[in-house]
C-alpha positions as CSV (number, residue, x, y, z in Angstrom):
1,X,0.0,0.0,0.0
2,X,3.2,2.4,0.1
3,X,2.8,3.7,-3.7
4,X,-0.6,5.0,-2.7
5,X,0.5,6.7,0.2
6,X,3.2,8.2,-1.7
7,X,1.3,8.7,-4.7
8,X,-1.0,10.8,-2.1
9,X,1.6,12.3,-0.5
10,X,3.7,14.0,-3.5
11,X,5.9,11.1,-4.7
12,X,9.2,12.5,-5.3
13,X,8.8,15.0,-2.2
14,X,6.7,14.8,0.6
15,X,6.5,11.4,0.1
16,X,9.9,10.0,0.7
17,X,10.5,13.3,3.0
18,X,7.5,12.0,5.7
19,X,8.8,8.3,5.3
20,X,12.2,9.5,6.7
21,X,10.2,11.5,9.3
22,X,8.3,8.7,10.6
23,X,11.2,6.1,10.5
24,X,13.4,8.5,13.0
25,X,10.3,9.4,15.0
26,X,10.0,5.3,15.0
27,X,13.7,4.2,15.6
28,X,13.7,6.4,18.6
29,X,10.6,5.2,20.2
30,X,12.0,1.5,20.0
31,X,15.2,2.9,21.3
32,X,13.6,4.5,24.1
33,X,11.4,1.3,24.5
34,X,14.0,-1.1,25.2
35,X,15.4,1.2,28.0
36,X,12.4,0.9,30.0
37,X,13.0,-3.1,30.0
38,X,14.3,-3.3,33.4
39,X,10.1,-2.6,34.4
40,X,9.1,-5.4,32.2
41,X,9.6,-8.5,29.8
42,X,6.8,-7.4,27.7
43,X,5.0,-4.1,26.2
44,X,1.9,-4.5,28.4
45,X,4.6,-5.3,31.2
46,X,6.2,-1.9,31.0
47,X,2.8,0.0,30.0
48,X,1.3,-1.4,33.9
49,X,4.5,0.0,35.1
50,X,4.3,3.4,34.0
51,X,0.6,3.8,34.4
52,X,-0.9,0.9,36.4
53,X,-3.7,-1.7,36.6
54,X,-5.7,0.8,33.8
55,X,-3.0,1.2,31.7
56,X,-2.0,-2.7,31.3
57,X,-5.7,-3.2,30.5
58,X,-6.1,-0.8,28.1
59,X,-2.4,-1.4,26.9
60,X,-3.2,-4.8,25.8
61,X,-6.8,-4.4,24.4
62,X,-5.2,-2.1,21.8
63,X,-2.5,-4.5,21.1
64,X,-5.1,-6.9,20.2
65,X,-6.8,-5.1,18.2
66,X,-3.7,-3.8,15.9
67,X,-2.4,-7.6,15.8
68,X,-5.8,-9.0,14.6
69,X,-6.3,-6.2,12.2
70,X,-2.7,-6.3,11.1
71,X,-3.1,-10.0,10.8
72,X,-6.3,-9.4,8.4
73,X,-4.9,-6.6,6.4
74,X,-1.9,-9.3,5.4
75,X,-4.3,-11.9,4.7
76,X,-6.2,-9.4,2.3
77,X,-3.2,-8.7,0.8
78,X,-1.7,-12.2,0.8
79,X,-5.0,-13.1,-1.3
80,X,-4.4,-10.2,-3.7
81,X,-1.0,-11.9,-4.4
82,X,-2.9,-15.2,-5.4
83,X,-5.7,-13.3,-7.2
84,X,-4.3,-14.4,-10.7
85,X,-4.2,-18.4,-9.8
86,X,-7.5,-17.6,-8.6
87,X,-8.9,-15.7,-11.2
88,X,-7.2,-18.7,-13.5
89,X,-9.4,-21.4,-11.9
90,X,-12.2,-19.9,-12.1
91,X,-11.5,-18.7,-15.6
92,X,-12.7,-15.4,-15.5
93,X,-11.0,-12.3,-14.0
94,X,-12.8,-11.1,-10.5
95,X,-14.0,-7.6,-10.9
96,X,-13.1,-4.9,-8.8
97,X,-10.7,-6.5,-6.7
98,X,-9.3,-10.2,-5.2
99,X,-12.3,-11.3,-3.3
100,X,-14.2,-13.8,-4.4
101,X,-15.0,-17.6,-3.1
102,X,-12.3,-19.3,-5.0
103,X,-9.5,-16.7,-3.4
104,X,-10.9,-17.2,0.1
105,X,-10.8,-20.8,-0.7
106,X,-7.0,-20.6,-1.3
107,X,-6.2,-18.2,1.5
108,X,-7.3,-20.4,4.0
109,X,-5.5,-23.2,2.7
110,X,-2.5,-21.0,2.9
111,X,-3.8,-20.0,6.4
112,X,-4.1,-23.8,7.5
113,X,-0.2,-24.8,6.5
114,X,0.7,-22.0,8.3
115,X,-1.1,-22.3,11.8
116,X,1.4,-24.6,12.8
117,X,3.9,-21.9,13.3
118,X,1.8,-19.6,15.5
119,X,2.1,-22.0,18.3
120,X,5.9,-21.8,18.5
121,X,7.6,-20.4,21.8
122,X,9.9,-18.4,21.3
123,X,10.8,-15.8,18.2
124,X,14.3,-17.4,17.9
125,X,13.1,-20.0,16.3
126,X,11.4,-18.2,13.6
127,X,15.1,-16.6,12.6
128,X,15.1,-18.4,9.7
129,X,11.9,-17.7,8.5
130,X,12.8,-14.0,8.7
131,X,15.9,-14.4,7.1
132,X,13.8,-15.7,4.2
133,X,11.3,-13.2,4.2
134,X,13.9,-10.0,3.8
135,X,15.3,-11.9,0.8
136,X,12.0,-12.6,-0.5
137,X,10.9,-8.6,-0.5
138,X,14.4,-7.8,-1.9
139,X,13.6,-9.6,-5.1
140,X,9.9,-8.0,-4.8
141,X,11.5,-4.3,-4.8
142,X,14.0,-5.0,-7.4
143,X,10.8,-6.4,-10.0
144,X,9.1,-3.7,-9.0
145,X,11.6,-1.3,-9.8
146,X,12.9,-2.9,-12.7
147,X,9.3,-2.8,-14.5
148,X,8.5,1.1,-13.5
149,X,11.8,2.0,-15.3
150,X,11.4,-0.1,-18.1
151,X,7.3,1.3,-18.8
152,X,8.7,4.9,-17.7
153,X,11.3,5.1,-20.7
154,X,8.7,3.1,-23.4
155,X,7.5,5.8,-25.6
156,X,3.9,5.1,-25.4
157,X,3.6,6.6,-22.2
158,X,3.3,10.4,-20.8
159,X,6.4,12.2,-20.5
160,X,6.9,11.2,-16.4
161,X,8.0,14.9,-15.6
162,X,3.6,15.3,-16.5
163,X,3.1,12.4,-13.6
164,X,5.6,13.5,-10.8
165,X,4.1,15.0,-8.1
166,X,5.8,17.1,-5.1
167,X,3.1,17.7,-2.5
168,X,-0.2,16.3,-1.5
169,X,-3.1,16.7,-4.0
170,X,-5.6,18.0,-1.1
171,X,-5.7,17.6,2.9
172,X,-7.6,14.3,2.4
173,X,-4.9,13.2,0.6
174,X,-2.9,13.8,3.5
175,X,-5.1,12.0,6.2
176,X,-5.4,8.8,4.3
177,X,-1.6,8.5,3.8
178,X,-0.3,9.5,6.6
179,X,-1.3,6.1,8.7
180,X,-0.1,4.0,6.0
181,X,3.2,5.2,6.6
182,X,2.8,4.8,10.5
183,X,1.7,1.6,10.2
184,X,3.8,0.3,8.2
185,X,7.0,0.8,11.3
186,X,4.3,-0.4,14.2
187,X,6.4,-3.9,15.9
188,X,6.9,-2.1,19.1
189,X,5.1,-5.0,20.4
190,X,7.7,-7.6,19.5
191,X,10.8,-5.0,20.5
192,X,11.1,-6.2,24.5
193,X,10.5,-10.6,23.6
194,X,13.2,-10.0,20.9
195,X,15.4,-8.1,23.0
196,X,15.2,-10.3,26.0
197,X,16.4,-13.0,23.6
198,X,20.0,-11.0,22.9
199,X,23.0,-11.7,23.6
200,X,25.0,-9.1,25.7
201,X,22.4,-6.5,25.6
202,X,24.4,-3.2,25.9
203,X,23.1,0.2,25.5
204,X,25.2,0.8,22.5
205,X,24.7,-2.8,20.8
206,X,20.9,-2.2,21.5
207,X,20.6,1.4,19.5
208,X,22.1,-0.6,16.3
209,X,19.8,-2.9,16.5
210,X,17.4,-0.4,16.6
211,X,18.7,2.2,13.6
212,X,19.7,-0.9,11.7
213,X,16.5,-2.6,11.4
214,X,14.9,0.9,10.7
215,X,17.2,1.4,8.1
216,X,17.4,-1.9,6.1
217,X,13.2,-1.0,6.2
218,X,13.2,2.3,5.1
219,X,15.2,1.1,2.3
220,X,12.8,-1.4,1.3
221,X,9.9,0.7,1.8
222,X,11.8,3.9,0.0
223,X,12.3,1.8,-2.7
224,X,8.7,0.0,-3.2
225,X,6.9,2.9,-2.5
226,X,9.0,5.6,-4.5
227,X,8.7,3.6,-7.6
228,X,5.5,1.9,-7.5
229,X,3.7,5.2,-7.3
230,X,5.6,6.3,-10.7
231,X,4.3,2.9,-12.3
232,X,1.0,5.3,-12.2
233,X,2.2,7.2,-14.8
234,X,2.1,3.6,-16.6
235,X,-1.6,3.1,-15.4
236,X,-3.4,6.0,-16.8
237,X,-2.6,8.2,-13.3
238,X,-3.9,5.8,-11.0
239,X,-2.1,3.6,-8.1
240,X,-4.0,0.8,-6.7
241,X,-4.4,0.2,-2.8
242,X,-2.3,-3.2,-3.6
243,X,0.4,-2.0,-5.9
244,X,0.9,-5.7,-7.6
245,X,-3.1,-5.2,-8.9
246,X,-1.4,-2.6,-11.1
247,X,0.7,-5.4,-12.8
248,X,-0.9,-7.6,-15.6
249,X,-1.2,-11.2,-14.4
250,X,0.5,-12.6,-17.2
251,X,3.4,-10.5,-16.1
252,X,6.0,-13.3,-16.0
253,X,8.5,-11.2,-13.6
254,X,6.3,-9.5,-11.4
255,X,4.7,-13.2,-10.8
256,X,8.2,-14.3,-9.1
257,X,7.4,-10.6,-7.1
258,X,4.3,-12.0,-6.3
259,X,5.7,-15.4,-4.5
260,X,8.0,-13.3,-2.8
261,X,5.4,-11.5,-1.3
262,X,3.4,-14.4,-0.8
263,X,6.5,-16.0,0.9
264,X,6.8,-12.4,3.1
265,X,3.1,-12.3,4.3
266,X,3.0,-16.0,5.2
267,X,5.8,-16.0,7.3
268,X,4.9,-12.8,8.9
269,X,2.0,-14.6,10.5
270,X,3.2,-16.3,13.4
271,X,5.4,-12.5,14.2
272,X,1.8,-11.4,14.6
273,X,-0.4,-14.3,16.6
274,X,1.9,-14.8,18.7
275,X,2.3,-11.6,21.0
276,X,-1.2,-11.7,20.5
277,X,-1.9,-15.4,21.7
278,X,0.9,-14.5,24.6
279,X,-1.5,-11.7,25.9
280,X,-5.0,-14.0,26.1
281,X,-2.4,-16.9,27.5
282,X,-1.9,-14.8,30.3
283,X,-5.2,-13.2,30.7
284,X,-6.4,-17.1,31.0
285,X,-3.5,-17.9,33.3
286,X,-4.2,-14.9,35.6
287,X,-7.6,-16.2,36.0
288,X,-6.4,-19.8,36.3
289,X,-4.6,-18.6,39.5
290,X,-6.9,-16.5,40.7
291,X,-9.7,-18.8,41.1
292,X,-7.6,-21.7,42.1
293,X,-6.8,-19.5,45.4
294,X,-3.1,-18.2,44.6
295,X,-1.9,-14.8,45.1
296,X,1.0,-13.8,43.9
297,X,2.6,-10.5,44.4
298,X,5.6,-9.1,42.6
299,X,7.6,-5.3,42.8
300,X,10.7,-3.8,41.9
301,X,12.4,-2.2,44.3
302,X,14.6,0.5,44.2
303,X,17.8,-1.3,42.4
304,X,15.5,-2.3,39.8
305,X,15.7,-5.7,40.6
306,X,12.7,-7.8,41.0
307,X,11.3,-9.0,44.6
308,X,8.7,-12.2,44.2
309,X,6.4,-13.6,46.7
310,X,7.6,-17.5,47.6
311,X,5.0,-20.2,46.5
312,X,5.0,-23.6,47.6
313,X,3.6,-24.7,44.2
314,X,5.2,-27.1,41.6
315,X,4.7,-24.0,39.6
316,X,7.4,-22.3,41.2
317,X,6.6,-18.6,39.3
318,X,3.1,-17.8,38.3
319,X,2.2,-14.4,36.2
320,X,2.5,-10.5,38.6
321,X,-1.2,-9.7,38.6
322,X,0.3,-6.1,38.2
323,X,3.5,-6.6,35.8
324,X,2.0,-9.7,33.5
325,X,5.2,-11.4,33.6
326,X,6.7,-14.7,35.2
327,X,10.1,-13.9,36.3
328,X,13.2,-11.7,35.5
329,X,16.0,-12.3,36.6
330,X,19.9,-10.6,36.1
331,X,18.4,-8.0,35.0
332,X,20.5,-4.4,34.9
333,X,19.8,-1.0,33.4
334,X,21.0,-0.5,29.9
335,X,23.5,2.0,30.8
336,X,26.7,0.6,28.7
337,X,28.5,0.1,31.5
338,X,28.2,-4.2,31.8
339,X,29.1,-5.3,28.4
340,X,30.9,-8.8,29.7
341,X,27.2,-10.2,31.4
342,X,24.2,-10.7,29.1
343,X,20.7,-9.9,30.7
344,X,18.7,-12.7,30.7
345,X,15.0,-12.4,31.1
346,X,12.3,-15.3,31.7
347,X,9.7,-14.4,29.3
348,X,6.2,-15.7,29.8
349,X,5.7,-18.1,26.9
350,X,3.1,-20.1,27.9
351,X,5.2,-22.4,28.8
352,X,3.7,-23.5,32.2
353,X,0.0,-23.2,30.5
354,X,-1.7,-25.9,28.8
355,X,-0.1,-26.9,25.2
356,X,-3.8,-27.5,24.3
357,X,-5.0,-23.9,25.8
358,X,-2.0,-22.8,24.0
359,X,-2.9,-24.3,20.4
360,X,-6.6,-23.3,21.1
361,X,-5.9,-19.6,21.6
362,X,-3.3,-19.1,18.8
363,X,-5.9,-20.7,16.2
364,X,-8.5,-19.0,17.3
365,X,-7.3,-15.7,17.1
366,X,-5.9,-16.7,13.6
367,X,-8.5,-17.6,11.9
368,X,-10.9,-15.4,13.7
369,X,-8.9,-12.3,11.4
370,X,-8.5,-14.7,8.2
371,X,-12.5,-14.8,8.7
372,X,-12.5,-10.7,8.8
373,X,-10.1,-10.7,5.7
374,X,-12.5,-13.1,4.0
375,X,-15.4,-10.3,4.1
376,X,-13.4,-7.3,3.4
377,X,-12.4,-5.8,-0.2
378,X,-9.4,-4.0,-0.2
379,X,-6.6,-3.7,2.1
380,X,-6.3,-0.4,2.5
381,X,-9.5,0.2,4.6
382,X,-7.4,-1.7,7.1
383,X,-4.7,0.8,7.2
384,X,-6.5,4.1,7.3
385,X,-8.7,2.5,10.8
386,X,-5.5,1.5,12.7
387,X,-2.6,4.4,11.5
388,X,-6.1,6.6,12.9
389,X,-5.8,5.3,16.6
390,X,-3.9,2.4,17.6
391,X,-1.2,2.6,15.9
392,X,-0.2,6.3,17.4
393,X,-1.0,5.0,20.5
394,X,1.5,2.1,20.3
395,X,3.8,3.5,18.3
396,X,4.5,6.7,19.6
397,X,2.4,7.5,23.0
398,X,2.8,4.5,25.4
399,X,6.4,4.1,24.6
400,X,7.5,7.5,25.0
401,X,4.7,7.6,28.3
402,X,6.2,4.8,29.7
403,X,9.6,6.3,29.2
404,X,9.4,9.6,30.2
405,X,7.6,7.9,33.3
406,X,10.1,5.1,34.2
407,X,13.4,6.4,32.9
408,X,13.0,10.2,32.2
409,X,14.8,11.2,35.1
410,X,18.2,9.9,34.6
411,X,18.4,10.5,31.3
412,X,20.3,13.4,29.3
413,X,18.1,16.6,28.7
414,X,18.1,16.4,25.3
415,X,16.7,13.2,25.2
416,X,13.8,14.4,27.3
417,X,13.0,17.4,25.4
418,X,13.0,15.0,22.2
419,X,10.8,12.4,23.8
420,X,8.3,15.3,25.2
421,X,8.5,17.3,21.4
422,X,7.4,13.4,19.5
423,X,4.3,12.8,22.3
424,X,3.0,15.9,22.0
425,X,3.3,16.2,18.4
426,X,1.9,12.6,17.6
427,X,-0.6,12.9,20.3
428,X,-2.4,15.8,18.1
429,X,-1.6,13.9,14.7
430,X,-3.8,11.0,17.1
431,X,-6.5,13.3,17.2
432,X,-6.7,15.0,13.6
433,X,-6.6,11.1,12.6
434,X,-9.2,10.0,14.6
435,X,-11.4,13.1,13.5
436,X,-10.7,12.4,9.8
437,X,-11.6,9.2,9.9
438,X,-14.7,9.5,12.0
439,X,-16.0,11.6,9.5
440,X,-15.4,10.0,6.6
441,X,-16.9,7.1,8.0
442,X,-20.1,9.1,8.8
């Protein structure tokens, strides 16, 4: 969906310029985000930490609901991928879009191969998978690219100097592609699991983590969404909300772009169930223990270290009512200044749950957004609703809150002001959003 944001935007301008915005507004907030680890092994963790019972509540409802809409918006778009083996089959070409019973059909065969790896415990294991996935949309950018050029310099197109545009078309234009760009940077959920899985966590191995990830993105996004929005010149002036529906099926090469997508969105999955699954998992837990009698009490004291109540249980750790995590332990502030001792965390996992409470919840929530993507059009309906609200929120507002809550005092000035500057200023793009779309859904 990045061409039509830039396309909205001004391609060659504003586009590209609020894409570089937005990824150092993000690579800060994940910087900032692992900092605050020493309150917590997980986002809802640190979010009860900064702002209580309310905030872990509300923390996690809104994590749900961007990972179930995320996980719908991919499998919309994982179905546009397949539209052309669809529309094959069926031997006519679906009108208006990918939808149609023979798609779905496929999608959820797609979706049943890979439920298998939403039950997996641990992200480690899915390095692989990622590994794969980054090559997979490397070849996707570089078709991409490689066919905007080629239509760009044919001579039965408009000169592209009549296409290029340098600012947004109308304040609209604006709103609707502004989120996309958001969303597209939102895994601020995944940042603390991931980290607690790293080896010798130091301040300054941490921050490249952070910047490189964010770059190696931007990249790929610059690159997809740059040129895909000047394959409109190529398609009368117009950029679909899936830029691969601009690409004839019997395009040979953008068909290998397609499986590399289709490779990218299917493996994406399980990143998506399961912090999702992890949350309901300990939802279910905490009410496991709470009607079978336990109380369990857990604080940090003043050295940041973790205190735990003493259970004579063969479950020698159960979830912090108040922190949603099992245990931590070793753990230090990332301050640099311990680079020969790696900080090990004990994530909750679901490891001392039910393996069939486990499978139950991961497919459930699943299939419950595959379901959603089955009745919806286009993908970028999806977008627009969560870069309006949740996204903001979890990308920008309960990171930096938590921060300037938990840390803010012992860090440098300069880091402060910079935190304050990006929560105020995405806190009223939250609201302008959240207007837009409320009115132009009414």
């Amino acid at each position: 969906s990045l061409p039509l944001a830039f396309s909205q935007l001004g391609n060659v301008l504003l586009g590209p310029l609020f894409l570089i915005a937005v990824a150092m507004s993000i690579e800060f907030t994940i910087h900032v985000l692992m900092k605050t680890s020493t309150h917590g092994a997980s986002f809802e963790a640190v979010a009860s930490a900064a702002f209580g019972r309310c905030g872990k509540t509300l923390t996690s409802i809104m994590l749900l609901v961007v990972l179930f809409f995320v996980t719908a918006g991919y499998a919309i778009s994982l179905r546009d991928v397949i539209k052309p083996v669809a529309d094959h089959i069926q031997g006519y070409e679906t009108p208006g879009g990918s939808r149609s019973t023979v798609s779905n059909l496929i999608l959820a065969g797609i979706l049943l191969l890979v439920t298998p790896l939403t039950t997996l415990q641990s992200y480690t294991a899915l390095k692989h998978a990622s590994f794969l996935s980054m090559v997979a949309i490397l070849v996707l950018s570089l078709c991409v690219v490689y066919r905007t050029v080629e239509c760009n310099l044919s001579a039965s197109v408009p000169p592209l100097s009549q296409y290029v545009r340098f600012v947004p078309a109308d304040f609209n234009a604006m709103m609707n592609a502004l989120p996309v760009l958001i969303s597209a940077y939102i895994c601020h959920f995944n940042v603390l699991p991931v980290y607690a899985e790293l080896q010798n966590p130091t301040e300054c191995r941490a921050r490249y983590l952070s910047r490189s990830t964010v770059v190696v993105a931007s990249i790929f996004y610059m690159s997809i969404g740059l040129f895909g929005s000047l394959h409109g010149n190529c398609t009368g002036g117009t950029v679909n909300g899936n830029i691969l529906l601009d690409f004839d099926d019997e395009d040979k090469l953008l068909m290998v772009g397609r499986v590399c997508l289709g490779i990218t969105i299917t493996l994406s999955f399980p990143l998506l169930v399961i912090p999702a699954r992890d949350i309901l998992s300990r939802w279910i837990s905490a009410v496991t223990c709470s009607r079978g009698g336990w109380r369990v009490g857990a604080s940090y004291k003043d050295d940041d270290t973790l205190e735990e109540s003493l259970l004579e249980s063969e479950q020698s750790v159960f979830e912090s009512d108040e922190l949603g995590i099992s245990s931590v332990e070793n753990v230090n502030a990332i301050n640099g200044n311990n680079s020969t001792n790696s900080t090990k965390h004990h994530v909750y996992n679901g490891e001392n749950d039910n393996c069939t409470t486990i499978i139950i919840v991961a497919v459930t929530f699943f299939w419950s957004s595959g379901f959603v993507a089955f009745l919806v059009e286009n993908v970028d309906v999806i977008w627009v609703f969560l870069g309006s609200l949740t996204s903001v929120a979890i990308g920008f507002m309960i990171p930096l809150g938590s921060y300037l809550v938990l840390c803010g005092e012992g860090e440098t000035k300069q880091t402060r002001i910079w935190a304050w500057f990006l929560l105020v200023l995405y806190g009223v793009g939250m609201i302008v959003f959240m207007c837009h779309s409320l009115r132009s859904w009414f």
